[in-house]
Short mmCIF file of the C-alpha atoms (twelve columns), coordinates in Angstrom:
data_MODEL
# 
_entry.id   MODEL 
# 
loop_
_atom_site.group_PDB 
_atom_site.id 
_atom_site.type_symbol 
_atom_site.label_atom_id 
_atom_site.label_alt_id 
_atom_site.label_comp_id 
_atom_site.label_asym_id 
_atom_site.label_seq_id 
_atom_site.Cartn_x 
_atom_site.Cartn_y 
_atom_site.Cartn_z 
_atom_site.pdbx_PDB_model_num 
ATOM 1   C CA . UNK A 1   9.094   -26.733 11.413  1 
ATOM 2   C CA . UNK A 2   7.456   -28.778 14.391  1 
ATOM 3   C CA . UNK A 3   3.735   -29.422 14.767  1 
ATOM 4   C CA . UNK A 4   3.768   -27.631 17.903  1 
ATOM 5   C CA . UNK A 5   5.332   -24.427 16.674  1 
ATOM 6   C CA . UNK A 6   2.351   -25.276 13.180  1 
ATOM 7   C CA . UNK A 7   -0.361  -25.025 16.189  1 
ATOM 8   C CA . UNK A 8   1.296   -21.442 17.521  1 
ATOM 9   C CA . UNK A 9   1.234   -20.336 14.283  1 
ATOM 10  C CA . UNK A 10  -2.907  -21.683 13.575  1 
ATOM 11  C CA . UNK A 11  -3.806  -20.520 17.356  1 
ATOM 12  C CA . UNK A 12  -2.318  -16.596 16.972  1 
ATOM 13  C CA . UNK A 13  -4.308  -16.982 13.320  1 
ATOM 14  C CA . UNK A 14  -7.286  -17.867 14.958  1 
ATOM 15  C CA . UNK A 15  -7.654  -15.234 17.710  1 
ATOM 16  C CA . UNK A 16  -6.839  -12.573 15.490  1 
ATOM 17  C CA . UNK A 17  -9.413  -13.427 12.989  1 
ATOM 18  C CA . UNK A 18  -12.113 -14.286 15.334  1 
ATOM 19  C CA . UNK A 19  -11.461 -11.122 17.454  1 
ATOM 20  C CA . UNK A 20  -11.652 -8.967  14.567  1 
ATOM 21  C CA . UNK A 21  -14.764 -10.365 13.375  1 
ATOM 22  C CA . UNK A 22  -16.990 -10.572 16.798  1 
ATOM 23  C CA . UNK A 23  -15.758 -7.018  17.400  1 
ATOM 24  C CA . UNK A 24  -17.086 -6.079  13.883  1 
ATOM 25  C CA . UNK A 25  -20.177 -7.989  14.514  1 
ATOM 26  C CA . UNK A 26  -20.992 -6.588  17.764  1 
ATOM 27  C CA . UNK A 27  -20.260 -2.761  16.644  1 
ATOM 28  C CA . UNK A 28  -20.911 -2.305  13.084  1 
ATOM 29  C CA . UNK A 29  -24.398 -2.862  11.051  1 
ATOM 30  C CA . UNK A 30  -24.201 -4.512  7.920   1 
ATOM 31  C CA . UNK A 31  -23.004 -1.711  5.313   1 
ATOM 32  C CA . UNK A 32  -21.417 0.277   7.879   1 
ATOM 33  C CA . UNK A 33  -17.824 1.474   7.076   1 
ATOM 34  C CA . UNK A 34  -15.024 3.226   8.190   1 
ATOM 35  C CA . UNK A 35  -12.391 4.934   6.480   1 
ATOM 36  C CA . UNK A 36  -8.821  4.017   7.519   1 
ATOM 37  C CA . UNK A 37  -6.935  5.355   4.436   1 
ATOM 38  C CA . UNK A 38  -8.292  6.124   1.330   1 
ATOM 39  C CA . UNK A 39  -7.493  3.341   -0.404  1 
ATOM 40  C CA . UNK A 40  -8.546  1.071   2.688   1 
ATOM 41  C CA . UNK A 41  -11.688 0.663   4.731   1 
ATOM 42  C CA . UNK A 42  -13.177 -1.119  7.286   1 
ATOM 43  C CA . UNK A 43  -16.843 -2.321  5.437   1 
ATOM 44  C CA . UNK A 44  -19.048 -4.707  6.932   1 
ATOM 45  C CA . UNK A 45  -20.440 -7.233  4.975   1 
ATOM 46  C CA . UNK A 46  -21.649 -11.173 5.683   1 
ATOM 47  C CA . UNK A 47  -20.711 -14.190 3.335   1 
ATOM 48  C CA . UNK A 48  -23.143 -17.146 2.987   1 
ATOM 49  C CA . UNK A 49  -21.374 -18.839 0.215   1 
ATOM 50  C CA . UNK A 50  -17.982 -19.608 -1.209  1 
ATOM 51  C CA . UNK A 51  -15.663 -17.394 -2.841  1 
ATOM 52  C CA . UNK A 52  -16.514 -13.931 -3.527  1 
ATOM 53  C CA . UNK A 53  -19.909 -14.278 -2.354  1 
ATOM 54  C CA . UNK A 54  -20.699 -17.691 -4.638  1 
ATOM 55  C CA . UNK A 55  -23.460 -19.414 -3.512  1 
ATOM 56  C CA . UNK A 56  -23.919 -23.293 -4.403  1 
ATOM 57  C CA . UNK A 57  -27.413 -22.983 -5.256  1 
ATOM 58  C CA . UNK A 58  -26.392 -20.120 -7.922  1 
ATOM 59  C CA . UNK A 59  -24.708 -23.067 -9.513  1 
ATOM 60  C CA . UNK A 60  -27.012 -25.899 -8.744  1 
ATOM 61  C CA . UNK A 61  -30.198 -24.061 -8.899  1 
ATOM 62  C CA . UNK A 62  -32.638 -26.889 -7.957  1 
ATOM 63  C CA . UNK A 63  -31.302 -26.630 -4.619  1 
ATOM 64  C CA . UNK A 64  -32.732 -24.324 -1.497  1 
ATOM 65  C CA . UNK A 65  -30.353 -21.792 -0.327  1 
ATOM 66  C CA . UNK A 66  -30.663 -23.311 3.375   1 
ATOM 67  C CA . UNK A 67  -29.593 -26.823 1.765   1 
ATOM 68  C CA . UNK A 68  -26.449 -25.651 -0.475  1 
ATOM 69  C CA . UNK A 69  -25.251 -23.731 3.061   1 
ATOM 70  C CA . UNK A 70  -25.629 -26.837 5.023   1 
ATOM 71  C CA . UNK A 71  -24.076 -28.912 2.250   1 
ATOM 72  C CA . UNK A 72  -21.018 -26.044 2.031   1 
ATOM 73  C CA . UNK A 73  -20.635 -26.175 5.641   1 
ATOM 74  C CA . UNK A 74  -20.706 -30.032 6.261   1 
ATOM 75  C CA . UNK A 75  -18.019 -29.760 2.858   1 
ATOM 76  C CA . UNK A 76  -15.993 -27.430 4.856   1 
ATOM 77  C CA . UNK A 77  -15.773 -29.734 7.647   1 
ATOM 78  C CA . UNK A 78  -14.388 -32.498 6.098   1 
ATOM 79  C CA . UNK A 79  -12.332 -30.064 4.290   1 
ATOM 80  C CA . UNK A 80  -10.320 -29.499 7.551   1 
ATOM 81  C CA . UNK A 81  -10.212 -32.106 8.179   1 
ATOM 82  C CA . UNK A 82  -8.563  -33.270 5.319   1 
ATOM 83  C CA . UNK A 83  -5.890  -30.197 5.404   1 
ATOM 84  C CA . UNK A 84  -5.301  -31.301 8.929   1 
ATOM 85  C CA . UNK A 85  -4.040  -34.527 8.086   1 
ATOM 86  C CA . UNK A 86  -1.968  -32.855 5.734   1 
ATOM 87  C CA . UNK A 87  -0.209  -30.688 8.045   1 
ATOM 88  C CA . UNK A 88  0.347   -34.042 10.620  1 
ATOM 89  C CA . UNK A 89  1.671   -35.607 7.432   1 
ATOM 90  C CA . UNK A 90  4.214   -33.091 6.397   1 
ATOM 91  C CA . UNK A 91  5.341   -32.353 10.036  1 
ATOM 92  C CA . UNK A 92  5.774   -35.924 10.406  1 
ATOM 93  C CA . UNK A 93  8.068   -36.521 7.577   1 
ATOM 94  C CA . UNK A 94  9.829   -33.122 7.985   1 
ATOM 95  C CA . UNK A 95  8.857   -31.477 4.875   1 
ATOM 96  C CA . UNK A 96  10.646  -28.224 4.189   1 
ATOM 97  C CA . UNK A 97  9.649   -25.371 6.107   1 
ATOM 98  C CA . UNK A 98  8.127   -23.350 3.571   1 
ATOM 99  C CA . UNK A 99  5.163   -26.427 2.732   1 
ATOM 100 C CA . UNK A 100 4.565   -26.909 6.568   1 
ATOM 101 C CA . UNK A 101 4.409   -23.110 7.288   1 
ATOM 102 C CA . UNK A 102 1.293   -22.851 4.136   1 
ATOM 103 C CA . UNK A 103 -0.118  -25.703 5.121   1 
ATOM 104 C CA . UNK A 104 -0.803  -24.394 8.404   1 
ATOM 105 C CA . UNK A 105 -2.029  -20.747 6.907   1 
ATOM 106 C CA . UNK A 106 -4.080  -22.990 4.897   1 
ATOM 107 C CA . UNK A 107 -5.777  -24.890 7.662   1 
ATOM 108 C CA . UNK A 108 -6.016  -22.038 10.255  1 
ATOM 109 C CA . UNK A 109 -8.012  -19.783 7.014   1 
ATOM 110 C CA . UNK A 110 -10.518 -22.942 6.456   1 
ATOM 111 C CA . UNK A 111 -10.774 -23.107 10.177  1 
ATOM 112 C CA . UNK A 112 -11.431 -19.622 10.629  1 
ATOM 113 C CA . UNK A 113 -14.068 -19.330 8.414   1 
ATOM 114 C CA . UNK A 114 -15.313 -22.771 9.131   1 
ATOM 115 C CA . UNK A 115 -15.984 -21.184 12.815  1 
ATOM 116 C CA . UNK A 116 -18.645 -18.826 11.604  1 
ATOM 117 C CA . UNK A 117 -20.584 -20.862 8.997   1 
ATOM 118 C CA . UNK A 118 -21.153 -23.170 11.897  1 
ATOM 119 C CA . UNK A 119 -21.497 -21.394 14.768  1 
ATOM 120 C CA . UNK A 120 -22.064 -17.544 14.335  1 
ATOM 121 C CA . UNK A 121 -26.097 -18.107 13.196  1 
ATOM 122 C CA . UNK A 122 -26.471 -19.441 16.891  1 
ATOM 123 C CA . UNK A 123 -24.314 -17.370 19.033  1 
ATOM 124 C CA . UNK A 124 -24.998 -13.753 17.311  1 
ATOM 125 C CA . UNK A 125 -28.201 -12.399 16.372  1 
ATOM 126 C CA . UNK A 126 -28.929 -10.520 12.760  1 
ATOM 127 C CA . UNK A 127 -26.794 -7.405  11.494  1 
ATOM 128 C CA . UNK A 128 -29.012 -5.882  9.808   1 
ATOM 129 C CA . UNK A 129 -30.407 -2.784  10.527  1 
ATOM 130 C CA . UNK A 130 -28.758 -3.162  13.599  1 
ATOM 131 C CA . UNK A 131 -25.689 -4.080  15.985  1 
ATOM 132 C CA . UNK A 132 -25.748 -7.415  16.288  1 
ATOM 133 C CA . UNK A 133 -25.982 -9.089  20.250  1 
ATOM 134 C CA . UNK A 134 -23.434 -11.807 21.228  1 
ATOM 135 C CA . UNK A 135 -25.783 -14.505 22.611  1 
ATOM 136 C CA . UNK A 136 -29.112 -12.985 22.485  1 
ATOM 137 C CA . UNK A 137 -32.123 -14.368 25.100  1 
ATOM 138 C CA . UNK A 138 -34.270 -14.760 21.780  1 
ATOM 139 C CA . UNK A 139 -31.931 -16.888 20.030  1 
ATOM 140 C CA . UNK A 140 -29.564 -16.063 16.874  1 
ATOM 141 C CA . UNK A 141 -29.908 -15.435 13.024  1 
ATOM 142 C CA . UNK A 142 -29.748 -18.233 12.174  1 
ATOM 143 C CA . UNK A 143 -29.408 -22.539 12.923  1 
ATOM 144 C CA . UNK A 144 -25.980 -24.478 13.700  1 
ATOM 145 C CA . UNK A 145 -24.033 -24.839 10.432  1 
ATOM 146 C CA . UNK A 146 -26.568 -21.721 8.783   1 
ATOM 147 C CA . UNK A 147 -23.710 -19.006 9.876   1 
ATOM 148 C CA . UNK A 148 -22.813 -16.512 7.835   1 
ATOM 149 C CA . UNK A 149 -18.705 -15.218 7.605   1 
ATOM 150 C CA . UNK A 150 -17.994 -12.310 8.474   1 
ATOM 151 C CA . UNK A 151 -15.796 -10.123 6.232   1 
ATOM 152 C CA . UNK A 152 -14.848 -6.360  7.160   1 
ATOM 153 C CA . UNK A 153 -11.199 -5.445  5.097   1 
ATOM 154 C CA . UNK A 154 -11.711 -3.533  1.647   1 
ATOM 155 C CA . UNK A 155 -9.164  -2.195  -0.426  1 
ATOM 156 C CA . UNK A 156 -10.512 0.363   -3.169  1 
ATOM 157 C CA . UNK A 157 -6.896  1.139   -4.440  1 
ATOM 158 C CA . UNK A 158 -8.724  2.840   -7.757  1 
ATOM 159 C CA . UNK A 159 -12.067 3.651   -9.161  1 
ATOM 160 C CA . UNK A 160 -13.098 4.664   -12.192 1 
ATOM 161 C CA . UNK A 161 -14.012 4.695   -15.413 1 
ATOM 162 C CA . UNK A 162 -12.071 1.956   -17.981 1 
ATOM 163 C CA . UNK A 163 -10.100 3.432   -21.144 1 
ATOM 164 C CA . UNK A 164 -12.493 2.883   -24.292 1 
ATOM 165 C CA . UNK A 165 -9.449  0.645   -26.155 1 
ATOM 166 C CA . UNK A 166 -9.531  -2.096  -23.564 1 
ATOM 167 C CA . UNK A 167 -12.464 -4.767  -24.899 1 
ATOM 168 C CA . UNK A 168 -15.739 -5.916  -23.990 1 
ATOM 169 C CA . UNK A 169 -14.853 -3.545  -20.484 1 
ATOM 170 C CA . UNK A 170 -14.052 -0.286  -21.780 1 
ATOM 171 C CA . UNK A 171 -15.604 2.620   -20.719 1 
ATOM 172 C CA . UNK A 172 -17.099 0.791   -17.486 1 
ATOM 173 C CA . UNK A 173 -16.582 1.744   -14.370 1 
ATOM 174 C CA . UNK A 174 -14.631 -0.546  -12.219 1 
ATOM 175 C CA . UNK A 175 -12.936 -0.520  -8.661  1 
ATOM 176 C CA . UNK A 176 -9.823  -2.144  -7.871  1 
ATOM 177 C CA . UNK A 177 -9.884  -4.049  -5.307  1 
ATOM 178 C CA . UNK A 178 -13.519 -5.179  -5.505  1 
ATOM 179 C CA . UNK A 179 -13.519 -8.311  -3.116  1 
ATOM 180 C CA . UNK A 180 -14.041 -7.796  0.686   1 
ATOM 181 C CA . UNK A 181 -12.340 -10.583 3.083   1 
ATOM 182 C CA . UNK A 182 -11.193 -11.292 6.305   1 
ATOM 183 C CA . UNK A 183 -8.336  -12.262 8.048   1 
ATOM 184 C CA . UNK A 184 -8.638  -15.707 7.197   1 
ATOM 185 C CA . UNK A 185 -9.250  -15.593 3.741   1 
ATOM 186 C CA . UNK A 186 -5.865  -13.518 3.697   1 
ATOM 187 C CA . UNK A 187 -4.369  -16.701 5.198   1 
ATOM 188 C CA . UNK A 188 -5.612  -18.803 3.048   1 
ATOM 189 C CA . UNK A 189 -4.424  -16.735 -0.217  1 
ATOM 190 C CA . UNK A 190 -0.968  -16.024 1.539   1 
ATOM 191 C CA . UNK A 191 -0.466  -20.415 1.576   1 
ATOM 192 C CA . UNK A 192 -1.500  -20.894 -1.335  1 
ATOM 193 C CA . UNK A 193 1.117   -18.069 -2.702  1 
ATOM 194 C CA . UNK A 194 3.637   -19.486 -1.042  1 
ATOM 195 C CA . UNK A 195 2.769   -22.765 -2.847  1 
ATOM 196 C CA . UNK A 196 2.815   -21.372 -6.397  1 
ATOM 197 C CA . UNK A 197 5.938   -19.303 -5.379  1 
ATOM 198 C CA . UNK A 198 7.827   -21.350 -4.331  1 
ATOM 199 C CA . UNK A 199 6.921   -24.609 -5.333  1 
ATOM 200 C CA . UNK A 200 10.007  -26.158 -6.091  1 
ATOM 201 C CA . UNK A 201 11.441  -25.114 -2.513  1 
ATOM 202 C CA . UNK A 202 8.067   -26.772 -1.160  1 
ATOM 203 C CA . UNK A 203 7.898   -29.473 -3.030  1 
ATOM 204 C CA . UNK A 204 11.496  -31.538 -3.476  1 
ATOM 205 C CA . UNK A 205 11.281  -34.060 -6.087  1 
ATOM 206 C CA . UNK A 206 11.204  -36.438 -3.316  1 
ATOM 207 C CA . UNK A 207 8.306   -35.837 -2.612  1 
# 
């Protein structure tokens, strides 16, 4: 797979996931929901950490909150550009499709999200309570590199109550699928699948 056709693939990535989230941002408050099917719904909730909602000052607690997000999104920059490289690298020397084609799911995720920590705080003003403005006169949320990322997709395949034989979590209630995430986190966890799947396809002793 060519770099051009790797920079299709990260562009048509990109627009979806940004589309989806400025159109949730500029017609749903944070909370708001919508149900698609039962089992899926549209929520509307804002990152400012990692993973599930992680924040770097929950695990370095002598730090602010406004310094760990600056340090996560000046991270996250480098980041990319780190996976970029990658992707160059492996287009260069022809690596099998499979590695070049989750390399770029990779990079166009990181990028995604990477958009919003940096720029969403200035272009978009705050969610909640309200419907958030795309370039309001008085300014946005939040500073450049203070964004927040926007996640909307929810999947509560099953709720309730945990059989009392299962330990330490029995007889709690739990929900299945918990995490709420965006388009580009599902391209992220989609390369990184194809990785572990098929790593031996991806990765030729060659290499």
């Amino acid at each position: 797979m060519s770099l051009k056709k790797s920079i299709v693939l990260i562009i048509a990535i990109l627009l979806v996931d940004q589309i989806s989230k400025i159109y949730i941002k500029t017609h749903f408050a944070i909370g708001d929901d919508v149900e698609v099917f039962k089992w899926f719904r549209i929520y509307f909730i804002e990152n400012d950490g990692m993973a599930w909602g992680t924040k770097l000052s929950d695990i370095i607690p002598s730090i602010s909150d406004k310094t760990a997000k600056l340090a996560l999104s000046v991270f996250r920059i480098v980041a990319i550009f780190g996976i970029g490289y990658w992707l160059y690298d492996v287009c260069r020397k022809q690596s099998p499709k499979i590695l070049v084609i989750a390399v770029a799911l990779i990079f166009a995720g990181a990028l995604g999200n990477i958009l919003d920590s940096v720029f969403y705080g200035v272009i978009f003003s705050d969610s909640h309570g309200q419907v958030a403005a795309f370039l309001p006169e008085s300014g946005g949320y939040g500073s450049l590199l203070h964004g927040k990322v926007v996640d909307m997709l929810y999947f509560p395949i099953w709720k309730g109550y945990l059989p009392e034989w299962i330990p330490y979590y029995g007889g709690t209630y739990f929900t299945f699928f918990e995490p709420v995430f965006n388009i580009a986190d599902v391209a992220i966890s989609t390369g990184f699948g194809l990785l572990i799947v098929f790593n031996k396809k991806a990765f030729s002793k060659a290499d």
